[in-house]
C-alpha positions as CSV (number, residue, x, y, z in Angstrom):
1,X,3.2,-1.9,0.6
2,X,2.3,-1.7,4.3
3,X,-1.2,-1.8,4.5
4,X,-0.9,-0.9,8.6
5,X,1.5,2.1,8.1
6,X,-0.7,3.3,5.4
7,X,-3.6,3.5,7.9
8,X,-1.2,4.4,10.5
9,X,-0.8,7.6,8.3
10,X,-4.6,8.2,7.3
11,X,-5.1,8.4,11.0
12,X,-2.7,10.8,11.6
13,X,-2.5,13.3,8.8
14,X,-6.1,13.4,8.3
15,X,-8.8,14.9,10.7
16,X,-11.9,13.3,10.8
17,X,-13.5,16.0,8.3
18,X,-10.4,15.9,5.7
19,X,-11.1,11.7,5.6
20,X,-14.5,12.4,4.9
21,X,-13.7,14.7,2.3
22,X,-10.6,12.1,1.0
23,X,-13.4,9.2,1.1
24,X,-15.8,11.6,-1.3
25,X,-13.4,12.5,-3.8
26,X,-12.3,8.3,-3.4
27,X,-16.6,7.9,-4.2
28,X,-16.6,6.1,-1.4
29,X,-19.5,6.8,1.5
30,X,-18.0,7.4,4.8
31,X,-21.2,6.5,6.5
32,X,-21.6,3.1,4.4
33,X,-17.7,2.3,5.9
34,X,-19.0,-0.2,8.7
35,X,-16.5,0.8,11.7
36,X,-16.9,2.5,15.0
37,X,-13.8,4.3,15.3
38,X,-11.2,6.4,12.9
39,X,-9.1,3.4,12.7
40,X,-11.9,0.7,11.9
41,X,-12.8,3.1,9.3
42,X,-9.4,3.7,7.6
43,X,-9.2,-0.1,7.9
44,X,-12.3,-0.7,5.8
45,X,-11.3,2.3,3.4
46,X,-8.4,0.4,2.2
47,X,-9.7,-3.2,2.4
48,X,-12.6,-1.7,0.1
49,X,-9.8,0.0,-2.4
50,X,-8.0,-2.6,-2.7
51,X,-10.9,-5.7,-3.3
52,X,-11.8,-3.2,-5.9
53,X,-8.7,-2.7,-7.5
54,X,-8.2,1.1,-6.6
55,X,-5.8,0.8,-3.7
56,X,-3.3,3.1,-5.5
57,X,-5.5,5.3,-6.4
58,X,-6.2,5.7,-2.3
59,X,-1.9,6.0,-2.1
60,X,-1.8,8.8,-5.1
61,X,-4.7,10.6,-3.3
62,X,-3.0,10.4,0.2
63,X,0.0,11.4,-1.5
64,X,-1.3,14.5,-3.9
65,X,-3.4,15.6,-0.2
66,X,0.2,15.4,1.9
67,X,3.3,15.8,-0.1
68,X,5.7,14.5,2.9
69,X,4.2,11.4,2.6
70,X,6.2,11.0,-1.1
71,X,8.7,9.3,0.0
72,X,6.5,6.8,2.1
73,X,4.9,5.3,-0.8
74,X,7.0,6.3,-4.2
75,X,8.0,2.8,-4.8
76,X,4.5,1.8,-4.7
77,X,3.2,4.1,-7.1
78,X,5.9,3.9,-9.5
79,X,5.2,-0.1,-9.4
80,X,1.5,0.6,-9.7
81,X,1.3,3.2,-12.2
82,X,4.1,1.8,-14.6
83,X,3.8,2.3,-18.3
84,X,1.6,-0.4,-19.7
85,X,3.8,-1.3,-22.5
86,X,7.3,-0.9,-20.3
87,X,5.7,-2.9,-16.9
88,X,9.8,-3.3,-15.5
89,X,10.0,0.6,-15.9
90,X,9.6,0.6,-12.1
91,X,12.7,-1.1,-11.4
92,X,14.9,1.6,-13.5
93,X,13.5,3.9,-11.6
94,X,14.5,1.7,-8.2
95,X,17.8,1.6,-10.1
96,X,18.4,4.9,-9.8
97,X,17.6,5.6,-5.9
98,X,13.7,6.4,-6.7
99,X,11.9,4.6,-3.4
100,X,13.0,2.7,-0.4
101,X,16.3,1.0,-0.4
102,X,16.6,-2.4,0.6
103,X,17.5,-3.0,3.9
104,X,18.0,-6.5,4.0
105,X,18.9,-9.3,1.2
106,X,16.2,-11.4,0.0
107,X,16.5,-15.0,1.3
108,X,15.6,-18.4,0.0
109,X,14.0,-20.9,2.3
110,X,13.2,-24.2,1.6
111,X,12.7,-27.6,3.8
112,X,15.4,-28.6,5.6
113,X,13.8,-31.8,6.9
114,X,15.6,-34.8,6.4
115,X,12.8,-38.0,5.3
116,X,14.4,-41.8,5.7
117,X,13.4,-44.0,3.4
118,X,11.6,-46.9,4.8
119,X,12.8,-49.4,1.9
120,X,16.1,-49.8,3.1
């Protein structure tokens, strides 16, 4: 997921109150998040959910606050919220069109250096 399009979106869908109220119902203190501005603070909001293990639970809020934003971060929370005993559920929902497409093939890269052996 992208972490800078995520705050890209905290900053602007969310006035400074309604982050203050999003970083409440997260249980996290706005006044304990170290930063100076909007953006050092959304920075530190998702740095601090996701060293704890709650960074979809940040998306799913963000999501449930702005419903346009759906289609932003579906993939993620499908991936993230999976059934625990079906963990490759995610990618029959991928399957079917649920989330971003693909916009470019994976690749494989590997060393292409060429080392001479000095025995010869």
């Amino acid at each position: 997921m992208d972490r800078v399009q995520l705050r890209e979106d905290l900053l602007t869908v969310f006035n400074q109150e309604e982050f203050r109220l999003l970083c409440r119902r997260l249980g996290v203190a706005y006044d304990q998040l170290r930063g100076q501005t909007p953006r050092d603070k959304a920075g530190l909001l998702i740095g601090t959910m996701e060293r704890n293990g709650r960074l979809p639970e940040l998306v799913q809020e963000v999501v449930r606050e702005r419903p346009h934003l759906e289609t932003n971060y579906s993939a993620y929370v499908a991936i993230e919220t999976a059934a625990a005993d079906d963990p490759l559920s995610w990618l029959d929902r991928l399957a079917k069109g649920e989330g971003p497409a693909i916009e470019e093939p994976p690749t494989m890269r590997w060393n292409t250096e060429i080392i001479e052996d000095d025995d010869e």
